[in-house]
N, C-alpha and C positions, 0 to 999 in steps of 0.2 A: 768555672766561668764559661758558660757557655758561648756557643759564636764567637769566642777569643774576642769577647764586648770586655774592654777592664772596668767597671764600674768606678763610678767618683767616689771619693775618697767623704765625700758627706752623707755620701750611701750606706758606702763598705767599706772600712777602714782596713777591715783583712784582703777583704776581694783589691783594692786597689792598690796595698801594697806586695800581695804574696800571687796575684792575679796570673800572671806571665809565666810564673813559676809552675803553678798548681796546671796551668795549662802543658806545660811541655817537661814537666817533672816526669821520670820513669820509675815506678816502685819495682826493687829488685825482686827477678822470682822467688830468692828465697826468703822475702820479706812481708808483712803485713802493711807493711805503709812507709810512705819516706816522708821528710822532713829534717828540720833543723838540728834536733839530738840524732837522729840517723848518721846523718851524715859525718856527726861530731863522732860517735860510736865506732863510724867505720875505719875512720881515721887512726883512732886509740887499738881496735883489735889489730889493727894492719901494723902498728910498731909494736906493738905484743906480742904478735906472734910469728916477729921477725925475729923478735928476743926470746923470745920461748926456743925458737930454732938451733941460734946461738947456743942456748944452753949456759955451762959454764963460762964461755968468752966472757958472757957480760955476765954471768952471776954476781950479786955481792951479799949474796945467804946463801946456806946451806937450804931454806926454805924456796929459794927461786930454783935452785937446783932441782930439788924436789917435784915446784911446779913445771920443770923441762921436760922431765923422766915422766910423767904421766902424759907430760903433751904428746910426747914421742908414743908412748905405749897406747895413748886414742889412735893416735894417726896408723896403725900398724895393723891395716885393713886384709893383710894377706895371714896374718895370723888369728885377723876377728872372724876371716871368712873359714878358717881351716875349722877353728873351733866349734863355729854355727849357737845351738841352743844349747849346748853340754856343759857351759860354766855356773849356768843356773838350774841343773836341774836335779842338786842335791837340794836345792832351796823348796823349788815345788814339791820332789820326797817329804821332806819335812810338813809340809801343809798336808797332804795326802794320810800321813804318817796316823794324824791324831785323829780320834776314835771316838773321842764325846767332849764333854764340858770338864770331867775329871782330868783330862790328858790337856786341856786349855788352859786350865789354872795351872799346871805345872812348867808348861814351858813358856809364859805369857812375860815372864819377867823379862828372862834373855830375847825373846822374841823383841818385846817392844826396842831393845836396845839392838837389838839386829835390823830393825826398819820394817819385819813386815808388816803387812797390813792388818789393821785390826776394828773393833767397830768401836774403840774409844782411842781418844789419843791425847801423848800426858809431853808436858814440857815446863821449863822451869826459864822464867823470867822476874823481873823485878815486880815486889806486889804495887798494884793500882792506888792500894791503900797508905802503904806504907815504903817508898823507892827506895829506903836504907837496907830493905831484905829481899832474898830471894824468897818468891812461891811457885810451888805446885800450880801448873793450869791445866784444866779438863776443856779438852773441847770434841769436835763432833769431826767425823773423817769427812773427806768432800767426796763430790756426787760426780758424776759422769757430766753432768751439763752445769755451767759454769755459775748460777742462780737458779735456785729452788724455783722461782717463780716460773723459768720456762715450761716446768712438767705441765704448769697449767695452761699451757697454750701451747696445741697439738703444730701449729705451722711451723713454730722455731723447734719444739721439742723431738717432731716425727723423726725429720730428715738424720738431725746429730743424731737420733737413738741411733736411725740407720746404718750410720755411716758407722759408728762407734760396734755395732752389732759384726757388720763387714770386718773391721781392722780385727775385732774380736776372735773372731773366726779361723779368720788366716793367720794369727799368729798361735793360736793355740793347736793349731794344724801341725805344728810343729814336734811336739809333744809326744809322748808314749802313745797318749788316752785311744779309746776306739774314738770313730765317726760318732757315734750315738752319744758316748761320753762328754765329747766336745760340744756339743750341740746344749746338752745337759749343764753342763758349766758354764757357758755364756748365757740360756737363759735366767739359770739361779744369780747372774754375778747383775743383770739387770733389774732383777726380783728385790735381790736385797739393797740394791741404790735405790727404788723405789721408796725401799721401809726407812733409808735413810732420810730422804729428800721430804718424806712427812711429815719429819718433827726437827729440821733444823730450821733454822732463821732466814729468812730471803741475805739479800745484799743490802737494800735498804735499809734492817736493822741490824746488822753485824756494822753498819757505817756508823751506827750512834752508839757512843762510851756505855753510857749507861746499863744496853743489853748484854755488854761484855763484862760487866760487874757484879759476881755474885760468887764471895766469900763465904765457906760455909766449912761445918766439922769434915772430920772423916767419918763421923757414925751416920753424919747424917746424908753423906755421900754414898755410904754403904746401905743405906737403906734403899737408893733406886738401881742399888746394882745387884741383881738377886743373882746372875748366871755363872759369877763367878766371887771369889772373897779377893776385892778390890784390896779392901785394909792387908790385907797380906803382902798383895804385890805390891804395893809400895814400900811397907817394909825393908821386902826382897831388897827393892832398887835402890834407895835412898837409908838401906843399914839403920831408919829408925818410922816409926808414924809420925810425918808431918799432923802437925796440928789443926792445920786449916787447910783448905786448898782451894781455886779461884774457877768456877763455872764460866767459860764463855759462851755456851750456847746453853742457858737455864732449861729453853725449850727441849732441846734431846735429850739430855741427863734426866728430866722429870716422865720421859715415854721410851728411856733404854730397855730397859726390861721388858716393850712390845717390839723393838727392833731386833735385842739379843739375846734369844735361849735355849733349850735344847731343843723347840720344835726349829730356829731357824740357823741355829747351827748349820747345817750343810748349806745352807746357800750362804750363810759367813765362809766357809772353808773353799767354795767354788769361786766366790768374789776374790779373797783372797789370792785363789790359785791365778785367774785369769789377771787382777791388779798387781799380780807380782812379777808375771811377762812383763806387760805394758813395760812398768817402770825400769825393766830392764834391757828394754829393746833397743835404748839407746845407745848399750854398750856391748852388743853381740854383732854378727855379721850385719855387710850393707843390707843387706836382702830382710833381715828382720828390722832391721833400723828405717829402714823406707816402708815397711808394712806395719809398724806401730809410732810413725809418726802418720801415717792418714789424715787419723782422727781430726787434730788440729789442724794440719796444711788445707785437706780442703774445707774444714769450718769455717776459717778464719781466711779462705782465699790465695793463702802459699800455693805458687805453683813449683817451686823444688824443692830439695833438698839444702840445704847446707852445702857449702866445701866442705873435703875434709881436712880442710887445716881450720876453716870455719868452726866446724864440728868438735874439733880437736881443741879448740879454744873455748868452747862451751864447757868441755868435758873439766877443763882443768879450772875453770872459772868455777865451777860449782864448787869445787874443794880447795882450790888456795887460791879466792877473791880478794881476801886480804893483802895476800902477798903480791899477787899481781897488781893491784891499788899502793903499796907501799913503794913497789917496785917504778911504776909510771910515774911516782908521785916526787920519787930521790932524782927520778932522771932526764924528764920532760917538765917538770912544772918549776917555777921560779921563785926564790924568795920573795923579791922584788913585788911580784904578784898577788902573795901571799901580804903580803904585809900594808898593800895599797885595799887589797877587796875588806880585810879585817876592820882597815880605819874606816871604811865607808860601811859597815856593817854597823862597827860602834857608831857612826854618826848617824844615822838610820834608827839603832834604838834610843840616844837619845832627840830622833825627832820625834818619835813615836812617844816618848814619854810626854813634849809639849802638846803631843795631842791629848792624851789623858788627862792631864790636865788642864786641857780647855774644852772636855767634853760637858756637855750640856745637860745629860739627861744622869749620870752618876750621882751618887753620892759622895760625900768628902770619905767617908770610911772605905766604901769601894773603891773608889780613886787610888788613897794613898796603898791599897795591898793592889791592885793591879800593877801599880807604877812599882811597888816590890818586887814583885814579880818580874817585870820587865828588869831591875835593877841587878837583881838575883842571876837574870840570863845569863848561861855561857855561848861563847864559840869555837865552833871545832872548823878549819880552813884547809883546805888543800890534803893534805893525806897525814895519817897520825903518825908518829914520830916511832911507837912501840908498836908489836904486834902481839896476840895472843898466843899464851906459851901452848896453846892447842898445837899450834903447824908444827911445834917441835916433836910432837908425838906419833905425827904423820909420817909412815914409811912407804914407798913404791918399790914392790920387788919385782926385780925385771922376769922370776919366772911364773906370778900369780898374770890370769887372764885380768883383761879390764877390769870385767865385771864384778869378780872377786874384789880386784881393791878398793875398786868405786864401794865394796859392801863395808870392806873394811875400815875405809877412811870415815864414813860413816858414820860406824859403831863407836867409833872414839872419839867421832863428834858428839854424840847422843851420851855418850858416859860421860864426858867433860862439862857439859849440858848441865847431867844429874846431881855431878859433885860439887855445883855453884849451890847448891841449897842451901849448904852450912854455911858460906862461904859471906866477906861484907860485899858486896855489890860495887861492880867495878864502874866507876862513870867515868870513866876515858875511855872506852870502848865505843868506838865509831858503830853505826847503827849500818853505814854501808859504806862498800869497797870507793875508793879514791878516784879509780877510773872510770866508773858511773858519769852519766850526764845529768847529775840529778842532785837536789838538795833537800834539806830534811829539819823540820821542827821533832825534838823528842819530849813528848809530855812527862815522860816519867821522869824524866836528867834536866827537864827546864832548859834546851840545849840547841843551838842550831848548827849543823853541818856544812857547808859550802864545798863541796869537793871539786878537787883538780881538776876534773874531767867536764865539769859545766863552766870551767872558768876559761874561756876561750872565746873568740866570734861566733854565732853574735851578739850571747850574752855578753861576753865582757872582752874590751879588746883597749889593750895599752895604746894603740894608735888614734882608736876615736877619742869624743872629745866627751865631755863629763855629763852632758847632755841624755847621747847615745848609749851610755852604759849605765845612766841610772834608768833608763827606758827598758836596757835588760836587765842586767845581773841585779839594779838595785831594786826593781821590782821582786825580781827571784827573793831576795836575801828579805825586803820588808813582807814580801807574802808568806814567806818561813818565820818572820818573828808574829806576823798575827794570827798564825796558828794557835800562840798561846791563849789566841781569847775570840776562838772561834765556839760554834757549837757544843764542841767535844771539849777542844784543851780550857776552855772556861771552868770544867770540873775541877782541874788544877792547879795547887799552890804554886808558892816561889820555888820549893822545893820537891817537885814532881808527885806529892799526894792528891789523891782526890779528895776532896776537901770543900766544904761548902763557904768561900769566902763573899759570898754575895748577899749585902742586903737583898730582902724578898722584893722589897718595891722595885729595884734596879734590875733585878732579873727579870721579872715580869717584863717592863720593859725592853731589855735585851730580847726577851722572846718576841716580843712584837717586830721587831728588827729581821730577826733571823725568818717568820714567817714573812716579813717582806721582801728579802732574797729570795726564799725560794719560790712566790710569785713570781720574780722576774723571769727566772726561765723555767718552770714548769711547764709543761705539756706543750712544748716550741718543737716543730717537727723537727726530725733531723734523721737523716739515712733510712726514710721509710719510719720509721719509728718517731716517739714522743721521748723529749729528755724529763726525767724526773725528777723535778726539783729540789725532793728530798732526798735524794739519793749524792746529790753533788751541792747541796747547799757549804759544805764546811770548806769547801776546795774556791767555794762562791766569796765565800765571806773573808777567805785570806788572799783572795784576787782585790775583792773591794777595798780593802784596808790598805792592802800592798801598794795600791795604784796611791793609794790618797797619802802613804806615807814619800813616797817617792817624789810625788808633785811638789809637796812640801817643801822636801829637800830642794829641789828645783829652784823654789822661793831665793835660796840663799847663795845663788851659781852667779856669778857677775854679767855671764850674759847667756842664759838660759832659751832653749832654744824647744819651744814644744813640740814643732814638728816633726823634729830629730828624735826627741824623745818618745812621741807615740807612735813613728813609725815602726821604730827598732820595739818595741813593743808589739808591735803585729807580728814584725819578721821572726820574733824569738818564738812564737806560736806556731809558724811555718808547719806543714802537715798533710800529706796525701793519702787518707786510708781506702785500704781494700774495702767494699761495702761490707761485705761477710763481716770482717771483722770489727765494722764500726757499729752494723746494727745489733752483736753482741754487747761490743761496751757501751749499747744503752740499757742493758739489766745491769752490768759488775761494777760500771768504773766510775768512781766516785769523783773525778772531775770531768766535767759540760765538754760537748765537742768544741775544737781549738778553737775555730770563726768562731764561738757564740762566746768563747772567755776573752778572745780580740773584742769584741763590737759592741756584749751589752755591758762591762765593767767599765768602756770608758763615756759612754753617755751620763753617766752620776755624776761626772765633772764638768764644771764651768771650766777648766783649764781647754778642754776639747773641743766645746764651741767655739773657743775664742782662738783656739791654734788656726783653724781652718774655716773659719766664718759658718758654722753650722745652724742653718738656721728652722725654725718650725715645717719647712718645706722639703726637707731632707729625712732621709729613711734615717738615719743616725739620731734625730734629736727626740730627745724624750725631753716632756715637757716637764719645768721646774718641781711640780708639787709631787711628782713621781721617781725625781732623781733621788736615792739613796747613797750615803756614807753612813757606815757603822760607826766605824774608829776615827 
């Protein structure tokens, strides 16, 4: 807001309610932006890792214990500094070690279960096709810059190579290799991100379902993998040949064999070697931990580091997020809570089924498997009650370095990973930890999340009034249930298959829909940059729904108050990004900058004009034959 002018509220519904804010808000140095989950965030790590300190006092697992002893052993900066690069540089041997393509099929199996890097990479989640089994997925390693598309544009792409080239440099500086050597390693490790970033998928189509769907043999997988006998390493890992296995990136897997062979062997073994510092510089000395965080501090605008109790809280979140989420969840969050957001969740799905049922443009056969659908839903609230008998497998020895255990805790993630393939698929499994600020639709589980950690002001708050918290958290909770019948989760039965339950006339339809979302904000400047419509239309379409489910509810409140409700609606959007980091998330991030999900989601409704008298004279009102509702 510039000249600290607050714009009217028939203007700017963000700008006038987050105005004052956005003006004299401080984003922390060691932050990319503040805002309303920030602030909730900081909160949740600051009694975390008061209780991580504690240790045993407050333990009530042997699992919390577990995540103390790791917090302790990050923070233990005078033993990271003694050490320097020597805990990883039996790991680089290893990369150095191998000789050809003969010596990569050999140790490719336990490699991949050791984490390093490699130019395919394999994981086992529920199939697309089928959510009662586990499958095999093939996808593509990531690239140095954060969307394929920026290599095509030298202004965003130059400077990150540069800086990425810099951090490169000095941290392999470290190392045995000669000058000449290291110099030779960072250009091959650029060379072969190159051969990657050719043939994988922008961000644009890695957002739509469909490009992530391609179920196919192992014979016929092994056909585009000449450099090595894939069907074997699977084998190896998985003690049999999977039957089928799940392509996420069709585009690489069908140009592997131009990315990896014997002529580019070595610059796989130099990428390798240099992406296997990186990824471990976050757990060697300060001095390598500040020269391979660079890359992203100054991409993204961070001007410091971390604390190191910060830091120390990151380290142990990577490996027992569950337990840390179990943990905030038994001890800060409320039954009471828990049991009020559930009923207004259930009351939310079924106003959403009276929507369905008085949609306009469906069919009676569509209708009643949508409303299936919807019926079929589950809910997961507050934090899960069981954890996964992984963390029981998890050891911290107090005389391995970090970096060591960090590899180790790992590897027994990545086998426990492997050994679900046989196994029936577990749906109580939370998709993410409890003390997150964040909630979740799961296409595969037909499921929605609500965690602890976003249940609080100003999403949700036991003291306001019914008004103000369907403005937040019931928006959150109905924008998670029309996930299930957005772009993507429309592929989706009642039952998390993909599955074609749509008359053709009523999708076509829905298509026309979904192209008129992503009109609304396609090519709307924002941070220097154009947002892409299509890139954030699914995030679009469960903002419009969400809004239109909530208002509804609203209908049936005794005395309903809109302005309360759409302010608390802007407020919950609240958000100061670093530019750096914002004109990034206009290639990755598949939801619209926060002002453009406050301001153009509530012009669709006649509830908005009429809250605030908005009339054809004001920057907020879109004229009736332009306002859209999906759902």
């Amino acid at each position: 807001m510039k000249n600290s002018i607050i714009p009217r509220i028939q203007d700017n519904l963000y700008g006038a309610v987050n105005g004052s804010w956005q003006q004299h808000a401080q984003i922390r140095p060691d932050r990319n932006f503040a805002g309303v989950t920030t602030d909730i965030d900081l909160k949740i790590r600051s009694q975390l890792i008061a209780d991580l300190k504690e240790g045993d006092q407050v333990a009530k697992s042997d699992n919390f214990t577990r995540a103390a002893q790791l917090f302790s052993k990050a923070r233990d900066f005078e033993r990271r500094n003694r050490e320097g690069i020597d805990p990883i540089l039996a790991n680089l041997k290893k990369i150095l070690d191998l000789q050809n393509l003969d010596d990569f099929q050999n140790h490719l199996p336990s490699w991949i279960e050791d984490s390093f890097y490699h130019p395919i990479r394999l994981g086992v989640a529920p199939s697309i096709l089928d959510s009662n089994r586990y499958q095999v997925n093939i996808s593509a390693p990531e690239t140095i810059l954060p969307d394929v598309m920026m290599y095509e544009h030298p202004e965003q792409s130059e400077p990150l190579i540069n800086l990425f080239t810099t951090m490169a440099t000095n941290l392999i500086a470290f190392t045995p290799l000669t000058l000449a050597e290291q110099k030779q390693f960072v250009d091959d490790t650029l060379a072969f991100d190159r051969l990657i970033a050719s043939f994988k998928l922008t961000s644009v189509e890695l957002a739509e379902m469909n490009n992530l769907d391609h179920e196919i043999g192992v014979a016929e997988l092994a056909e585009h993998v000449s450099a090595f006998d894939i069907r074997r390493v699977l084998k190896t890992i998985f003690h049999l040949e999977p039957e089928t296995v799940n392509v996420y990136d069709q585009k690489y897997l069908l140009n592997f064999d131009q990315v990896f062979n014997s002529k580019t062997f070595i610059l796989w073994q130099h990428w390798a070697y240099v992406l296997e510092i990186i990824n471990h510089s976050d757990y060697l000395s300060q001095e390598i931990r500040s020269i391979g965080s660079q890359f992203n501090m100054i991409a993204l605008g961070q001007e410091s580091l971390s604390s190191e109790d910060e830091h120390a809280y990151d380290v142990t979140n990577e490996i027992f997020d569950e337990v840390l989420g179990r943990h905030y969840g038994q001890k800060y969050f409320g039954s009471d809570s828990k049991a009020t957001v559930t009923k207004l969740a259930q009351t939310l799905i079924k106003t959403y089924r009276i929507q369905l049922q008085n949609n306009s443009w469906l069919s009676e056969s569509t209708k009643k498997k949508a409303i299936k659908k919807l019926e079929t839903m589950t809910l997961k609230v507050g934090y899960p009650e069981q954890l996964s008998d992984l963390y029981d497998q998890l050891e911290i020895s107090p005389t391995l370095s970090l970096s060591k255990t960090i590899d180790n805790c790992r590897r027994i993630a990545i086998k426990y990973n492997f050994t679900r393939l046989n196994q029936p698929v577990d749906r109580t499994e939370w998709g993410m930890p409890a003390q997150m600020v964040n909630a979740q639709y799961n296409s595969s589980f037909n499921d929605i999340t609500i965690l602890a950690g976003i249940l609080q002001p100003p999403f949700y708050d036991t003291d306001s009034d019914e008004s103000t918290n369907l403005g937040g958290i019931g928006c959150t909770i109905a924008h998670e249930i029309s996930h299930a019948f957005d772009n993507n989760g429309a592929f989706f039965d009642e039952l998390g298959n993909k599955n074609d339950w749509w008359q053709a006339r009523d999708y076509k339809n829905f298509e026309k829909y979904v192209d008129k979302m992503i009109q609304q904000f396609d090519g709307i400047e924002s941070f220097g940059g154009k947002v892409n419509g299509q890139l954030v239309v699914s995030e679009n379409i469960a903002d419009n729904a969400g809004l239109n489910a909530a208002l509804q509810l609203m209908k049936n409140l005794e005395h309903p108050d809109y302005q309360k409700f759409f302010k608390n609606y802007a407020r919950s959007w609240r958000i100061k990004y670093r530019p750096e980091f914002a004109k990034i998330l206009l290639f990755v991030e598949v939801h619209a900058p926060f002002e453009l999900r406050t301001n153009i989601p509530v012009t669709n409704f006649s509830e908005w004009y009429e809250a605030f008298n908005v009339t054809s004279g004001d920057r907020m009102y879109r004229c009736p034959e332009d306002r859209l509702i999906i759902w």
